[in-house]
Every structure is written in structure tokens, then in C-alpha cells.
N, C-alpha and C positions, 0 to 999 in steps of 0.2 A: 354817744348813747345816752339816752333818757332815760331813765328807768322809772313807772310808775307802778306802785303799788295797789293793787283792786283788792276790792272788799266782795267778795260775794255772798249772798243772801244766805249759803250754809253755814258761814262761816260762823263758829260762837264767838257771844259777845266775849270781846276785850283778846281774841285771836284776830292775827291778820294774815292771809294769805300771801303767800308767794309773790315778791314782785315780777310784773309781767314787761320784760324788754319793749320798748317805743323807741325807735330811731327816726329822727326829725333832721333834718338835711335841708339845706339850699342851694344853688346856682345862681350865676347872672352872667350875662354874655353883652359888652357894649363898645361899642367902635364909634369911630368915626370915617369917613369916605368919602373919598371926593370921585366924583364921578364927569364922563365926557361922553357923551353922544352925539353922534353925527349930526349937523341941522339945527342940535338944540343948544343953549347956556349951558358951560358947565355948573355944576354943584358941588355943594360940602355940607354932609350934613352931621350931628351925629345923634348915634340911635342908641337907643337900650334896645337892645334888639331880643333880648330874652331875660326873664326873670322866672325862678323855680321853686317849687318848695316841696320837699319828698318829705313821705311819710308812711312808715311798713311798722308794722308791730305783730305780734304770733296772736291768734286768737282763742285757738286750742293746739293740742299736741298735732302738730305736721298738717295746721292749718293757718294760713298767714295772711297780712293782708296787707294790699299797696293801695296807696293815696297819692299822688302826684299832679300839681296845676302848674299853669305857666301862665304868666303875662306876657304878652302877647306884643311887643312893640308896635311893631305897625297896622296893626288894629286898633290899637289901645283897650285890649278888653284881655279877662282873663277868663282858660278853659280848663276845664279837666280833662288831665294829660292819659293818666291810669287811675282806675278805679276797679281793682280786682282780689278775689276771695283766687286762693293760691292752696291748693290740695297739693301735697308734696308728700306721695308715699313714700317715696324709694329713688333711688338715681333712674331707674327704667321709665318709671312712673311718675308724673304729673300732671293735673289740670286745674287750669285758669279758667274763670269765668267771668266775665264783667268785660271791662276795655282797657285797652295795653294794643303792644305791638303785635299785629299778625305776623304769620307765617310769610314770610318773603326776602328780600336784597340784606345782604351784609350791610350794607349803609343804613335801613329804614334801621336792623335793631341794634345800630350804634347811634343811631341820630346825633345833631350836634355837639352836644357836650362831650361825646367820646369818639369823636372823628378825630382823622389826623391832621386834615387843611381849614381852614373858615370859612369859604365859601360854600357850603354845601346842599345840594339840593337845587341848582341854579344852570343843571349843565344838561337839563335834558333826556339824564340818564340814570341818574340816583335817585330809588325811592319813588318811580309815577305811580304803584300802587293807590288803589282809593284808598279813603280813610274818612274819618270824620275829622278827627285832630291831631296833627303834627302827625300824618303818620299811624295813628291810634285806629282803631275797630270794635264795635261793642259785638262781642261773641262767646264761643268757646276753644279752646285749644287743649291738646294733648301732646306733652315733650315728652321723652326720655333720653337720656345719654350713658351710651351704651359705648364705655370706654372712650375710641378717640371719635366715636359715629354719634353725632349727634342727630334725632329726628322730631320732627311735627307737623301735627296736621289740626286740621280745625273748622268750622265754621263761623259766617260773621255775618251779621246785620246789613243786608243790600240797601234797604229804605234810605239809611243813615248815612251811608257812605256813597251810594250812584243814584239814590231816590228811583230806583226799581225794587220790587218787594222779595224778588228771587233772594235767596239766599248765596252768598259769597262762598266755595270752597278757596280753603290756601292747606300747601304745605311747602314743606324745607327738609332737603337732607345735606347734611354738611360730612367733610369728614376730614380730621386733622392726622397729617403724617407723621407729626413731629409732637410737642407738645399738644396736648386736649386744651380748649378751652371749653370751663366747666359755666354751667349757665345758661339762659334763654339767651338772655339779651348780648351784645357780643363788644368789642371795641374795635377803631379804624387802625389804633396800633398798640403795643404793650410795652414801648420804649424800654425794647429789651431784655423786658424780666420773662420773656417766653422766647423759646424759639419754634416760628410758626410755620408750617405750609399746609395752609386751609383753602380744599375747594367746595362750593358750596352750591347748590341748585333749589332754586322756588319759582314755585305757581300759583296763580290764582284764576277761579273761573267762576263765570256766574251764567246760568245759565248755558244755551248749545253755542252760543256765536260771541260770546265775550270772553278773551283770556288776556293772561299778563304772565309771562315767566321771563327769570334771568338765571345768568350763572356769575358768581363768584370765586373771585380769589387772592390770597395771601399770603404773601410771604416774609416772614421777616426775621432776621440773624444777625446776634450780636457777636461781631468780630473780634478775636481773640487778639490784644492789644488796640484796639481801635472801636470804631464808633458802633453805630448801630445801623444797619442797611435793613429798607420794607421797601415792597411791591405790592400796588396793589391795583385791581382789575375789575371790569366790570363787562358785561353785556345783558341788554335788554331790551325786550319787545313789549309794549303797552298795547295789544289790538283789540279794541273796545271796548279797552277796559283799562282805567286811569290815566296813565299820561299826562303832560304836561299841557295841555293845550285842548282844551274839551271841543275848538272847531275842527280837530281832526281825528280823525277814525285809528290812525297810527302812528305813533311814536314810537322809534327801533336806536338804538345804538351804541354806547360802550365808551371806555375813559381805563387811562394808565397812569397809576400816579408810582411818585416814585421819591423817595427821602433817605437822606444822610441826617444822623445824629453824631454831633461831634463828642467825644469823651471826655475830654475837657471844660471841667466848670471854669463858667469864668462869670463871676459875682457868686451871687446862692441860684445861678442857672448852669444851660447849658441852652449851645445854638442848633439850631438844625433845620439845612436846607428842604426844600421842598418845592416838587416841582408836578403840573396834572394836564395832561391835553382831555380832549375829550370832544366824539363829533354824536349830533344825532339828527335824525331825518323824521322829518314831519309827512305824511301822506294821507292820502284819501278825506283831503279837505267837505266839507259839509255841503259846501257852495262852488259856484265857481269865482265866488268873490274871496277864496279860501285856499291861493295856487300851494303846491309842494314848495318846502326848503326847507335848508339843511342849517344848521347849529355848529360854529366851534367856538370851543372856551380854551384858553389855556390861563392855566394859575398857576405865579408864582410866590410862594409863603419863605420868608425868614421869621423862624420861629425861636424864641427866646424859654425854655422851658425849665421853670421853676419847681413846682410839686406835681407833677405830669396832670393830669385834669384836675387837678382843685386849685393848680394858681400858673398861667400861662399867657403868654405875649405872643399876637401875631401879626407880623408886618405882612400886608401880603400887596397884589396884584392881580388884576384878572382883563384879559381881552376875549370878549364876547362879540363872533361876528355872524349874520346873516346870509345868506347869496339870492334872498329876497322877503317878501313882507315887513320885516323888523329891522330897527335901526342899528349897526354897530356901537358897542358901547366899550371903551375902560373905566376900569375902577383902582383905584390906590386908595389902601386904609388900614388903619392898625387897630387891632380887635384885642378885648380883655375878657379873658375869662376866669375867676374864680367859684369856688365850690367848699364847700362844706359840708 
């Protein structure tokens, strides 16, 4: 925590006001991975595959404000992540304004840094919502959390995001059986400081003939002498509206992932298996140089877990195959991620 002190212009001379809290934070996320694809050389490369810098401070009484960029590795350029005014009346009551995560999939408002696997976003089926950046939308939204029923809904900038001028509606209602989690944004796991069964449902629509909805879910229980057992699920339809693949009118389909965390430290960690299939179908190609096919992934993560998102080791695995258009690929590579 930062703490800077503001002078404001009532203030008389040689009085200083109130220090006003600034929390300044970082991320990075960098691997290496060797990769195999059918027909081609293999490779090895390695990437900074993300760099962060957050920034939220209160601006008045139950008015807040988030700052968050990212550089970008394989672009090499950096964007703005969030840039939002945060009205926080009441647990019923809030709205954001500016850009952050819309209303949609458990994956988009856990994004990287607070997933559970490394790969993420690569299967087809997490996160096709549009966006501008990583995920992000310049709009409006409205939460509230209303004990264990979390809700919202919103509007968000078409231009920006699909370059049609329509306006985007999203909404989300989640609702946890067991432990609440309190917040917009959400995590891929709680490495057992919760015990979780969250089912979650979001939409987005623009206009009469474009939508995008999924359902979510979660489950996760730490076991009474032993580790820590999560589930977790997905299903989703992208129709003509985001998805992974803009020569196609539809992307539809869903992913199971599934981890053990061992209870036993061993160094200043602890390990923990991790294992994700995941299929999705491509349809209503643009062209007919644009046939239908199907997606599967499956990943597997040995994960070394240090200070749960702010310092972690991930070995993982991924077989990515086609049954046409695109080439089958594996990948092997071991990911870092620390935070502050």
C-alpha cells in the first residue's frame, strides 16, 4: 500500500489533509515452449508473455478508481487493461464506468493471472466474447451482491469492440451454494480458502441477430485431512457475436477441468495436478473456402504453488488437434508467474 498525502486547495496553510490510500501493484507472466506441429520445424521459444501494472486509489467517499496496463508480449506494445470510475454505494449497489471486464464467462472475469491452468484462452471456448483489450469493453455496468446471488448487467461500446455502432447489452447472474465470493471480478480457484459450488450464466447481445451466452461452473473442497479437490466447467455459444475465428458465423462448445492440490509442502511450495479436455465446433464458415471443424485440446499442468497468485511454477502440456482446416499442434513449457 502506498499512501499519498493530497493537499487540497481548502485546505489552510501549514494544515495537511488526510492521507488518501493508492495501491500500485504488478504482474509478469514468462515461459518458455517448445512447440510441434505437423508438416512444420519444431520450435522453442521464450516469451514474456505478460507484464502488469495496477493502480486503484478512492477518489472520494465510495468513489474509486482503477488504472491497469499490460504489455503485451506478442505484440510488443502496451494497452489499457481497466480504466474505470467505481460508484460503490452499498453491497446491492454499484457502477463502473469507463473499461474493465464486461458481463460474461467465469474465465473472461478471472483472466490469466487468476486462472487455474496456463494455457488459457486457446481452446476455443473461454472468453470468445468481443472486446477491445484482453477481454476489456469501454461501457457501463451495474453489480450488486446480494448475499450468495451475485448480479449484472450493462451496456458497452459496439464500434470498439465488433466496429458496428449498435450498442452491446451483457449481463451475468451467478449464484454460490456454499461460500459467496464477494466482488465483480472472480478467481479460476481459491486453493482452498473457500469452499465453493458456483453456477454462473451470461449473455451478450448486439443488435436482433448477434448473441453470445454461456454457463458456468464450480466447484471446489478442501478435504478434511488431505488436499484440495476443484471442478471446473464451461459451455458456450459465440453466434455472431465474438468467437474465436471471425471466418465463422459460430463457435459453440465447452471444457472440464479438473485438480488435485497436494497438502503437503514440500520446499516453500506445494504441488498440484491438473488436468483440462476441451472440444469446440466451428460452423457457418463465411465462404466455401471456410469448411466446418471441430477443436480438441487437452492440458496437462504440474503446478508447483508458492504464494497462490503472486508467486507460481507451471509445467504444463497441451495437445491441440483439428479434424480439418488447421494443423495439429503440441506444446511443452514451463510458465512463471509472479505478482505484487
Amino acid at each position: 500500500m502506498l499512501w499519498v498525502g493530497l493537499l487540497c486547495a481548502a485546505t489552510p496553510a501549514g494544515a495537511q489533509a488526510p492521507p488518501v490510500p493508492v495501491t500500485v501493484g504488478a504482474g509478469v507472466q514468462t515461459s518458455f515452449v517448445d512447440t510441434e506441429t505437423d508438416g512444420s520445424d519444431r520450435t522453442g521459444n521464450f516469451l514474456l508473455n505478460s507484464v502488469r501494472l495496477y493502480v486503484s486509489g478512492r477518489a472520494a467517499d465510495r468513489i474509486n478508481f482503477m488504472f491497469n496496463t499490460e504489455y503485451d508480449g506478442s505484440g510488443n506494445h502496451v494497452t489499457v487493461l481497466d480504466a474505470a470510475a467505481q460508484f460503490e454505494m452499498s453491497d446491492h449497489f454499484h457502477v463502473w464506468v469507463g473499461r474493465f471486464l464486461p458481463p460474461s464467462d467465469r474465465a473472461n472475469l478471472y483472466g490469466p493471472y487468476y486462472a487455474h491452468h496456463w494455457s488459457t484462452f486457446t481452446d476455443g471456448v473461454q472468453d470468445g466474447y468481443p472486446f477491445v483489450s484482453a477481454g476489456r469493453a469501454n461501457g457501463a455496468v451495474y453489480w450488486g451482491q446480494f448475499g450468495k446471488v451475485k448480479v449484472s448487467a450493462g451496456g458497452f461500446d459496439g464500434a470498439s469492440a465488433t466496429s458496428s455502432p449498435t450498442l452491446i447489452g451483457a449481463g451475468r447472474i451467478q449464484v454460490d451454494f456454499w461460500n459467496p465470493e464477494d466482488g465483480y471480478y472472480l478467481n479460476g480457484t481459491y486453493y482452498g480458502d473457500k469452499s465453493l459450488l458456483a453456477i454462473g450464466a451470461a449473455g451478450q447481445t448486439q443488435g436482433s441477430d448477434k448473441n453470445a451466452y454461456s454457463a458456468d461452473f464450480l466447484l471446489e473442497r478442501k478435504l478434511a485431512g488431505a488436499g484440495v479437490v476443484s471442478v471446473e466447467a464451461e459451455w458456450a455459444k459465440y453466434d455472431h457475436l465474438g468467437g474465436y475465428d471471425a471466418k465463422y458465423g459460430t463457435d459453440a462448445g465447452g471444457y472440464v477441468l479438473g485438480s488435485y492440490l497436494f497438502p503437503k509442502a514440500v520446499g516453500v511450495g506445494r504441488f498440484e495436478l491438473l488436468g483440462k479436455v476441451a472440444k469446440a465446433r466451428f460452423r457457418e464458415g463465411l465462404t466455401p473456402a471456410n469448411p466446418d471443424f471441430d477443436q480438441k485440446s487437452t492440458e496437462l499442468n504440474l503446478n508447483y504453488v508458492i504464494k497462490q497468485f503472486n508467486a507460481r511454477l507451471m509445467i504444463f502440456y497441451k495437445d491441440t488437434r483439428f479434424d480439418a482446416v488447421r494443423a495439429n499442434f503440441k506444446q511443452f513449457g514451463i510458465g512463471v508467474q509472479l505478482q505484487i
